[in-house]
C-alpha positions in Angstrom: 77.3 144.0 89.3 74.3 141.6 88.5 70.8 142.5 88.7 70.4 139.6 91.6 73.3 141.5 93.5 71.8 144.5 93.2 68.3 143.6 94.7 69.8 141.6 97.6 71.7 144.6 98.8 68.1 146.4 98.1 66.7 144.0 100.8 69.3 144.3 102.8 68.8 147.6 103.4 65.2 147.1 103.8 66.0 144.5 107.0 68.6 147.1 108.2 65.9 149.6 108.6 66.5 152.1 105.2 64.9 152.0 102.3 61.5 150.5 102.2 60.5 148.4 99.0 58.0 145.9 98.0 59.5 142.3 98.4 57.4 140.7 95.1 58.5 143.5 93.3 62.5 142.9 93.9 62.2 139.1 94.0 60.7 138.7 90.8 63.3 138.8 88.9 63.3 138.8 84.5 64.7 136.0 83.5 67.5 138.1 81.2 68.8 138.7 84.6 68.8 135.7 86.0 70.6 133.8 82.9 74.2 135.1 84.1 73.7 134.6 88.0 75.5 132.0 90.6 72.6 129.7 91.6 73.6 130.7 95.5 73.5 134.2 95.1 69.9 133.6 93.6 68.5 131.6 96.5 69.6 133.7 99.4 67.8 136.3 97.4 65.0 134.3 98.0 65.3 133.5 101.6 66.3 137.1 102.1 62.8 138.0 100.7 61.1 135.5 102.3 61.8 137.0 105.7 61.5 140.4 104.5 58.1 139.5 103.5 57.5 137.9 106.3 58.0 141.0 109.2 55.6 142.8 110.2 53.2 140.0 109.6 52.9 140.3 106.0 51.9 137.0 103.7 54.3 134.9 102.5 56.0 136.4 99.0 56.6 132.1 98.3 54.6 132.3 94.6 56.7 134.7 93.2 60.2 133.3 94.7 59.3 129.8 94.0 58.6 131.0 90.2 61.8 133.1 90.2 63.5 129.6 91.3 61.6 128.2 88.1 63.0 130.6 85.7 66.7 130.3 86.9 66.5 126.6 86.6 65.2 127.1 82.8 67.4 129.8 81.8 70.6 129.7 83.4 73.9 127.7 82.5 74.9 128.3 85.8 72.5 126.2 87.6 74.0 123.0 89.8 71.2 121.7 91.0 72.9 121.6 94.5 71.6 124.5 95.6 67.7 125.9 94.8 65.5 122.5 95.7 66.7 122.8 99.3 65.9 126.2 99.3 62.7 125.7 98.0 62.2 123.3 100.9 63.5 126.1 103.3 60.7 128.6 102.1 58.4 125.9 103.0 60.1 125.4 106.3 59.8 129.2 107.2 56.9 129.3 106.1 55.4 126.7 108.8 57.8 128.9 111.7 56.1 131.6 111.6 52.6 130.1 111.0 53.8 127.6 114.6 55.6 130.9 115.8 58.3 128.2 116.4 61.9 129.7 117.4 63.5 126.0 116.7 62.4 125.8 113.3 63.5 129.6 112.7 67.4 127.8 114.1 66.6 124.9 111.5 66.3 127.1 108.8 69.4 129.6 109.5 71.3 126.1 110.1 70.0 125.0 106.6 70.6 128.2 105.0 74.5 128.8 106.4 75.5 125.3 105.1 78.6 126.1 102.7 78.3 129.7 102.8 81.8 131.0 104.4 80.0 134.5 104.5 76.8 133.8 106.1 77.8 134.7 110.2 78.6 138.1 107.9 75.2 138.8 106.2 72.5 140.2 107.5 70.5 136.9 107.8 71.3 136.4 111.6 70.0 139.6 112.6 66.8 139.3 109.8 66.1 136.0 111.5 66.1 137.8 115.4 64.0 140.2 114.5 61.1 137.7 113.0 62.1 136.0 116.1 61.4 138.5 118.0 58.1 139.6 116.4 57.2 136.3 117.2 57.6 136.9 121.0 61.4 135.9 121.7 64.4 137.5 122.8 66.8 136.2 120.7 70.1 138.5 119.3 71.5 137.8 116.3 74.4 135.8 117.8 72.3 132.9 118.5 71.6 132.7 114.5 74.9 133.0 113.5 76.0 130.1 115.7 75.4 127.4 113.4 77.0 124.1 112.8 78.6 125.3 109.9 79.9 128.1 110.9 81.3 126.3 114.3 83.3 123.8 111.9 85.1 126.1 110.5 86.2 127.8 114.0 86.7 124.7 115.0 89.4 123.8 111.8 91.1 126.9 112.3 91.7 125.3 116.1 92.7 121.9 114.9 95.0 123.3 112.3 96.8 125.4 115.2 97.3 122.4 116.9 94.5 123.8 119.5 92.4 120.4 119.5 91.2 121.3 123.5 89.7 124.6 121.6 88.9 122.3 119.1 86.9 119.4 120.1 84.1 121.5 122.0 83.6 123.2 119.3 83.3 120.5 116.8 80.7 118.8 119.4 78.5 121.5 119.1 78.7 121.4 115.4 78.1 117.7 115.3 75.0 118.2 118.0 73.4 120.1 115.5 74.3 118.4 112.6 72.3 115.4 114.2 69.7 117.2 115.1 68.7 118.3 112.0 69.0 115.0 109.8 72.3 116.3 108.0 73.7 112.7 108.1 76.7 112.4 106.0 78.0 116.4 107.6 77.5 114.4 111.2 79.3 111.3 110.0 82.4 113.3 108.8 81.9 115.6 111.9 82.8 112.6 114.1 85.5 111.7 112.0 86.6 115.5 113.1 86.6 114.6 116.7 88.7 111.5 116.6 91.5 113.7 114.4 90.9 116.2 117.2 91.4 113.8 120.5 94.1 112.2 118.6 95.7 115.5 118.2 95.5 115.9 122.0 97.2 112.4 122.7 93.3 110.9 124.2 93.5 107.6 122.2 90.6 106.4 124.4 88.6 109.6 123.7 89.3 108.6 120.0 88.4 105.2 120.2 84.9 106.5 122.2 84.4 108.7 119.4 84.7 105.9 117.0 82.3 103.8 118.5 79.6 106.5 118.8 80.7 107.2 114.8 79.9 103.4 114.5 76.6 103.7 116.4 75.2 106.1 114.8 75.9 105.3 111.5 74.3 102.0 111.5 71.5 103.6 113.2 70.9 105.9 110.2 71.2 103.0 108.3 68.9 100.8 110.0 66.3 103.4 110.0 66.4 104.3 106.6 65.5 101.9 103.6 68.1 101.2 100.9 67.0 101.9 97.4 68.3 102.0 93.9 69.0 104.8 92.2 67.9 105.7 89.0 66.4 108.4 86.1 63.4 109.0 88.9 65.4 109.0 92.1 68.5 111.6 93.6 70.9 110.3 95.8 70.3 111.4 99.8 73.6 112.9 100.2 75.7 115.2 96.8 79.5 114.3 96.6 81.8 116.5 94.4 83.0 119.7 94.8 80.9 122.4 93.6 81.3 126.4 93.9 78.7 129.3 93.4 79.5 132.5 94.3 80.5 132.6 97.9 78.7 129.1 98.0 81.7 126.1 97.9 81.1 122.6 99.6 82.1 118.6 98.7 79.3 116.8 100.6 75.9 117.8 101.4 72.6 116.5 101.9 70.4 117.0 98.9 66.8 117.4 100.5 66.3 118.6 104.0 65.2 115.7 106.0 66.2 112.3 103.7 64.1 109.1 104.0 65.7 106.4 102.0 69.4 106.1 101.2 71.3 104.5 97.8 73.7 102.1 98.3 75.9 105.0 97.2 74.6 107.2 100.2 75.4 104.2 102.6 78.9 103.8 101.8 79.6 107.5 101.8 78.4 107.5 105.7 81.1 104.1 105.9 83.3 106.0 104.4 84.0 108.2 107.3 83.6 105.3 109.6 86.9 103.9 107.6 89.0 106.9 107.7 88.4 106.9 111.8 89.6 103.6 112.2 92.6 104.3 109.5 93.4 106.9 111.9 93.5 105.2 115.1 95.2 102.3 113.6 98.1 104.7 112.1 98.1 106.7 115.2 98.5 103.4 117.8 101.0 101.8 115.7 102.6 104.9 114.0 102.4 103.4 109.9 102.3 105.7 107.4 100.1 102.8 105.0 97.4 103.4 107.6 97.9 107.5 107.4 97.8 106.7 103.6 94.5 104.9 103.5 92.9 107.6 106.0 93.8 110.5 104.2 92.7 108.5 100.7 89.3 107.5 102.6 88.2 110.6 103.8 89.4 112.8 100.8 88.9 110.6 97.5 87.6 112.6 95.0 87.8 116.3 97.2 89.4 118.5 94.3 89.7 121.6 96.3 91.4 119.2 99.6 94.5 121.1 99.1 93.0 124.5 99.7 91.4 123.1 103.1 92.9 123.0 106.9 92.9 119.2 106.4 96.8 119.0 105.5 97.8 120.7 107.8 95.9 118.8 110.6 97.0 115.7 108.7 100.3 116.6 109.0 100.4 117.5 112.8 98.9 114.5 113.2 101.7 112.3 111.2 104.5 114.7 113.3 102.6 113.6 116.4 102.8 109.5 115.6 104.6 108.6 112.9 108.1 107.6 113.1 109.8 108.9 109.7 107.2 111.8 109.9 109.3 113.6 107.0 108.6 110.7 104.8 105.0 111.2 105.0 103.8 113.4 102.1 100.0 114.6 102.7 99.5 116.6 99.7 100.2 113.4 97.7 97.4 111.4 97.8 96.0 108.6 96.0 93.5 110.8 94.2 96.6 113.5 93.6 98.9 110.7 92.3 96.1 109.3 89.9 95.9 113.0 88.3 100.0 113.6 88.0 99.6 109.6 86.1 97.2 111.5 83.5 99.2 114.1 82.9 102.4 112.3 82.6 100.9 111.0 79.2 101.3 114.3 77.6 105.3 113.6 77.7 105.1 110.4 76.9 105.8 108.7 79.8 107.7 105.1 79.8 105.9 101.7 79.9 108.0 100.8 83.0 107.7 104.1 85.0 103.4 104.2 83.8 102.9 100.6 84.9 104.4 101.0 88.3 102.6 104.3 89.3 99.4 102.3 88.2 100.4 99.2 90.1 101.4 101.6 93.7 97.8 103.3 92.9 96.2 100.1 92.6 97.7 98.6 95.9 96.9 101.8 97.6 93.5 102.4 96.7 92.8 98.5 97.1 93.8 98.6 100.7 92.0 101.7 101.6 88.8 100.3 100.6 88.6 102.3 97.4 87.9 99.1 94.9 86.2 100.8 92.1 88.6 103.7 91.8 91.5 101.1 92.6 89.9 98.8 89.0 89.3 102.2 87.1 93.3 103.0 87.7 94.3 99.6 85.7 91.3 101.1 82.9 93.0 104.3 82.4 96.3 102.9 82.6 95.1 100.3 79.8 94.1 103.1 77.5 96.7 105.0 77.9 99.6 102.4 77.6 97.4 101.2 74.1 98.1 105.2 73.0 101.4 105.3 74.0 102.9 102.3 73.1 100.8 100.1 72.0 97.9 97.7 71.8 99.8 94.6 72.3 101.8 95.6 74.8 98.6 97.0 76.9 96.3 93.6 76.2 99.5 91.6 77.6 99.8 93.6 80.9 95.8 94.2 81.5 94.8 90.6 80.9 96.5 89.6 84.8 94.0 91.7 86.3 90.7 90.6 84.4 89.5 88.3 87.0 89.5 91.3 89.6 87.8 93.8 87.2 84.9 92.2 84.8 82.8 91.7 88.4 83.9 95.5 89.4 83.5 97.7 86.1 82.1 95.1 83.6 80.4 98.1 81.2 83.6 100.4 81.6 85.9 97.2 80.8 84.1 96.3 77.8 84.5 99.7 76.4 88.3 99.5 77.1 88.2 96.4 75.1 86.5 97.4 72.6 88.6 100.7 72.4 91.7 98.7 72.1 89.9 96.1 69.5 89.0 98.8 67.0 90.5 99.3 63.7 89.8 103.0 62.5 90.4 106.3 64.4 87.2 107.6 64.2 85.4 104.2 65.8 88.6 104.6 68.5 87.3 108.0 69.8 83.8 106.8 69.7 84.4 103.9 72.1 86.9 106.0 74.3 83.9 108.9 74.6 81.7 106.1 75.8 84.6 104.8 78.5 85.3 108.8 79.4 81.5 109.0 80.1 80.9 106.0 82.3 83.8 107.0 84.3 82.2 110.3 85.5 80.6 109.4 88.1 83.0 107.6 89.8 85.0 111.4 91.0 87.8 110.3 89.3 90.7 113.0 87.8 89.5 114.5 84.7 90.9 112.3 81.7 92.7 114.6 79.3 90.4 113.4 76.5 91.4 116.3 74.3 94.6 115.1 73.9 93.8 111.4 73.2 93.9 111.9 69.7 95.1 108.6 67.8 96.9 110.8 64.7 99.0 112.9 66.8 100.3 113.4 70.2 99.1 116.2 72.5 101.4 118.9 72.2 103.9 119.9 75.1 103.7 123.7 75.6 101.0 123.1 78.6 103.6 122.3 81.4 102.1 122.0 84.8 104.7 122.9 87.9 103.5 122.1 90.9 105.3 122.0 94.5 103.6 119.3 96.9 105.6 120.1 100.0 109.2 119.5 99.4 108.5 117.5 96.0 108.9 119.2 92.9 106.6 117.6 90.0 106.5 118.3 86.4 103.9 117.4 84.2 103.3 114.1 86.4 107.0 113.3 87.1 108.9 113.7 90.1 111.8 116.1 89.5 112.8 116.1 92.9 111.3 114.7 96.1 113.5 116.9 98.3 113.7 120.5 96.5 116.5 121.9 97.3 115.4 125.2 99.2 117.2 127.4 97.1 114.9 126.5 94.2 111.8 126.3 96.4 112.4 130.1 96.6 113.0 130.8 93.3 109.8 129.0 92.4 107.8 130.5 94.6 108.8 134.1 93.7 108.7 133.5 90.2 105.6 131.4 90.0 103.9 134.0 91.9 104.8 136.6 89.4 103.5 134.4 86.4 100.2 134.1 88.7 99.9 137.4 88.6 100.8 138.1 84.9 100.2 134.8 83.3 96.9 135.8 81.3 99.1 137.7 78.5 102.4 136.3 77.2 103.9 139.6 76.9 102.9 140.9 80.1 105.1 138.5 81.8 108.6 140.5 82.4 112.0 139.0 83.5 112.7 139.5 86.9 116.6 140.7 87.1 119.3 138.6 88.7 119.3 141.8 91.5 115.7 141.9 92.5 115.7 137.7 92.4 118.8 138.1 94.6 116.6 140.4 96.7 113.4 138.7 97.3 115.5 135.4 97.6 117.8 136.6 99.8 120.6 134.5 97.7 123.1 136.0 95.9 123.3 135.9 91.9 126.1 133.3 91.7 124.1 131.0 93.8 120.9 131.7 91.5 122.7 130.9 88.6 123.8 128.0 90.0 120.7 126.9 91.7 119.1 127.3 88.1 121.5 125.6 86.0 121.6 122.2 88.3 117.9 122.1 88.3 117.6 122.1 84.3 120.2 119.3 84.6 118.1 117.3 87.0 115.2 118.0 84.7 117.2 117.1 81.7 118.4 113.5 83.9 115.1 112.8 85.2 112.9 112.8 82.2 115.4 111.0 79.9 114.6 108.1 82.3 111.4 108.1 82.9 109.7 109.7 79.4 110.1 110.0 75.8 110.3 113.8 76.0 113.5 115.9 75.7 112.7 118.9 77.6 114.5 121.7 76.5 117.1 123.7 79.6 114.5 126.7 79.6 111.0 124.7 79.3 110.5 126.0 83.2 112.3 128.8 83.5 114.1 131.1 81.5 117.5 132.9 82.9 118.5 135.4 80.1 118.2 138.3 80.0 116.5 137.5 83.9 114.6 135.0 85.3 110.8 134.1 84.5 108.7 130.8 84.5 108.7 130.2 80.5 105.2 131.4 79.6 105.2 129.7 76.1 105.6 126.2 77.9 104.3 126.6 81.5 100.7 126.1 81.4 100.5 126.5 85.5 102.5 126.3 88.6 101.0 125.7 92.4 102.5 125.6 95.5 101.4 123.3 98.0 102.4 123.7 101.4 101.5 123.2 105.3 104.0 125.5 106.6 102.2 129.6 107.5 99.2 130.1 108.9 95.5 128.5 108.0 
């Protein structure tokens, strides 16, 4: 346990009532122990001794927390930067509650505090918070502290992805109310992108189209209000995008000071953004098209790398069950961003020119109409430097050239390291130029590029399979073995690929699984294993011949003799995702 652990637990017992301790003592923390620390658990340390110091009308601890903040951000590797300047704001902000004995600003700060913190309605910070409150001459329980937007939004996803949406949009309007009320723009934008998902759930495409319009209204209020500005070395963007995790602390979009006053143009068209996906929706929804479901679900989750562990594809695919009329053809796990990523990875077998060029050409068209330009230009980059690797320089200068017009206005710095990537004579200038393309695409959100393997003296090697399930589609490394699995081999895979979860940190740990207990936990019997197994390796076999230069070997996946395993010298990793169970 870390030493940042240890104290808060000391200062939770201290607001609990037990042990009494000084607060500067525990919050001033050496920086040896602060080096190996997640940046949240260090600053609800702080907060947590900021109200302990606070009780009982004792002075502010703020010197010593705001230099503990100091050494974390000097010492640690851990430190995101997403986390500890808005908590040194919050210590300001409590600070000026109790001096105004102000309960609103006490509910500003637990609503600040809670944002991304799944745990918080769990802590002790509701009830620390009532009893400053009630020091301060208010009778306030600790339910009114846990309360808080965030923590609605998730009782509110849970109702949405139950198909609940009459549990659901009440809920989500409180959230939103306080979003809005405290200046967290881009949460209150997505928040009303919530609502129109949850009347359109309920079949109330006028409540929808309402919701829209108020989306609309605000927005270009925020907007209007607040200046645009460029951003630079001296100035942060208003609003974080990109997921980020620390400790119990995980979030994609967040405001990065309390109470912004100017917006980027990137800030802008993040709140547009969700503006887009709303109208996507209720476009899809009134005329039932899955390219509208496409661009909604591309809109609103570009660039979320953990969207797959969220309620959202669930809701999404209620939604497409609700109003689509080939629901089954709709699949939300693959979206543009998840496409883009399988593209990348398809290079490491070597994937054909024709079979490369169309996936970039669908993720072009896709990301074109959902408004996604720069990500739709960046697509026909990668692809460029990857067909050059593969097969070519020639052949990728022909096919690029078409679209030139489209991209020098778009990505004219990223372009001109493509070109000069492909231009180059020697190896070593070659990696130069592509580290310069890798970095400028960085902070566009885009799938990491598999940089390591873009080596021009030999190909990556292919013992780093990755397995993954996307509903009923079965992918491989990038290519589609099957778009309807047959269930059989759903169930194999997801019994074995649970096991080399479990187990996949040691080659030798991972044991065969006999024919019986497959049989068991399958509920199939060993004759229809076998079979199940062999007619898969064929498929696997059929379908890479066409599409890549890459002879996969019958037991690349999974081996059969003298059980059954996911191949653990091959497989790299194997996911599952699925909409089907509970949220």
């Amino acid at each position: 346990m870390s030493s940042v652990i240890e104290r808060y637990r000391t200062l939770e017992e201290h607001v609990a009532g037990g042990r009494r301790v000084v607060v500067t003592d525990v919050v001033d923390v050496p920086a040896a122990d602060l080096r190996q620390a997640n940046e949240h658990d260090v600053a609800v340390l702080l907060l947590l001794g900021e109200l302990c110091a606070r009780m009982d009308g004792g002075a502010s601890a703020a010197p010593t927390l705001l230099a503990t903040a100091e050494k974390y951000v000097n010492t640690s590797f851990y430190y995101t930067g997403r986390i500890l300047p808005r908590t040194r704001e919050l210590i300001e902000l409590l600070g000026r509650a109790v001096r105004e004995r102000s309960l609103d600003l006490l509910m500003e700060v637990a609503d600040h505090l809670s944002q991304g913190w799944a745990g918080y309605a769990e802590s002790l910070f509701p009830s620390a918070f009532a009893r400053l409150a009630g020091e301060a001459g208010f009778e306030v329980k600790p339910e009114s502290f846990s309360r808080v937007s965030f923590v609605l939004w998730r009782e509110a996803l849970v109702a949405a992805a139950g198909n609940d949406p009459e549990r659901a949009v009440p809920l989500f309007q409180d959230s939103l109310d306080r979003y809005r009320k405290y200046r967290y723009f881009a949460d209150a934008a997505w928040l009303h992108t919530d609502l129109v998902i949850a009347h359109l759930l309920a079949g109330h495409g006028e409540e929808a189209h309402a919701e829209l319009e108020a989306q609309r209204e605000y927005v270009e209020k925020v907007l209007a209000e607040h200046p645009s500005v460029t951003s630079g070395t001296e100035r942060s963007f208003a609003f974080h995008l990109g997921d980020v995790q620390s400790g119990e602390y995980s979030t994609f979009v967040e405001s990065s000071v309390l109470r912004p006053t100017e917006l980027t143009e990137r800030d802008r068209e993040l709140l547009m953004r969700y503006v887009r996906t709303s109208e996507f929706l209720i476009s899809a929804c009134r005329y039932g098209t899955q390219r509208d479901f496409d661009a909604a679900l591309d809109t609103f989750s570009f660039g979320w790398a953990t969207y797959q562990q969220s309620p959202y594809p669930k809701i999404f695919r209620l939604l497409g069950d609700r109003y689509l009329e080939a629901p089954e053809k709709w699949n939300v796990h693959l979206t543009a961003y998840e496409n883009w990523h399988r593209m990348l990875r398809s290079y490491r077998v070597r994937v054909k020119p024709h079979a490369l060029i169309d996936t970039a050409a669908t993720l072009h068209d896709r990301l074109g109409y959902a408004g996604l330009d720069t990500c739709a230009s960046l697509v026909l980059l990668d692809t460029s430097v990857l067909h050059a690797r593969l097969h070519g320089r020639d052949a990728s200068v022909e096919w690029i050239a078409r679209y030139l017009r489209d991209l020098r206005p778009t990505l004219p710095d990223a372009l001109g390291a493509v070109v000069d990537y492909v231009q180059a004579p020697r190896n070593a200038e070659r990696r130069q130029l592509l580290s310069r393309y890798i970095g400028l695409r960085v902070s566009h959100l885009a799938p990491a590029f598999l940089s390591l393997d873009l080596d021009d003296e030999q190909l990556p090697e292919r013992n780093r399979l990755e397995v993954t399930l996307y509903g009923p589609l079965l992918s491989i490394e990038g290519i589609t073995v099957y778009e309807w699995t047959p269930q059989p081999l759903i169930d194999i895979l997801r019994v074995l690929g649970r096991d080399f979860e479990q187990n996949s940190s040691e080659e030798s740990d991972l044991p065969f699984l006999s024919a019986a207990e497959l049989s068991h936990r399958t509920n199939r019997t060993s004759a229809a294993l076998a079979q199940t197994v062999r007619r898969f390796r064929i498929a696997c076999q059929e379908r890479f011949r066409d599409v890549a230069d890459y002879s996969i070997i019958q037991d690349a996946v999974i081996q059969g003799r003298p059980g059954y395993r996911l191949n653990p010298q091959s497989v790299h990793r194997f996911t599952e995702y699925s909409t089907a169970g509970t949220v």
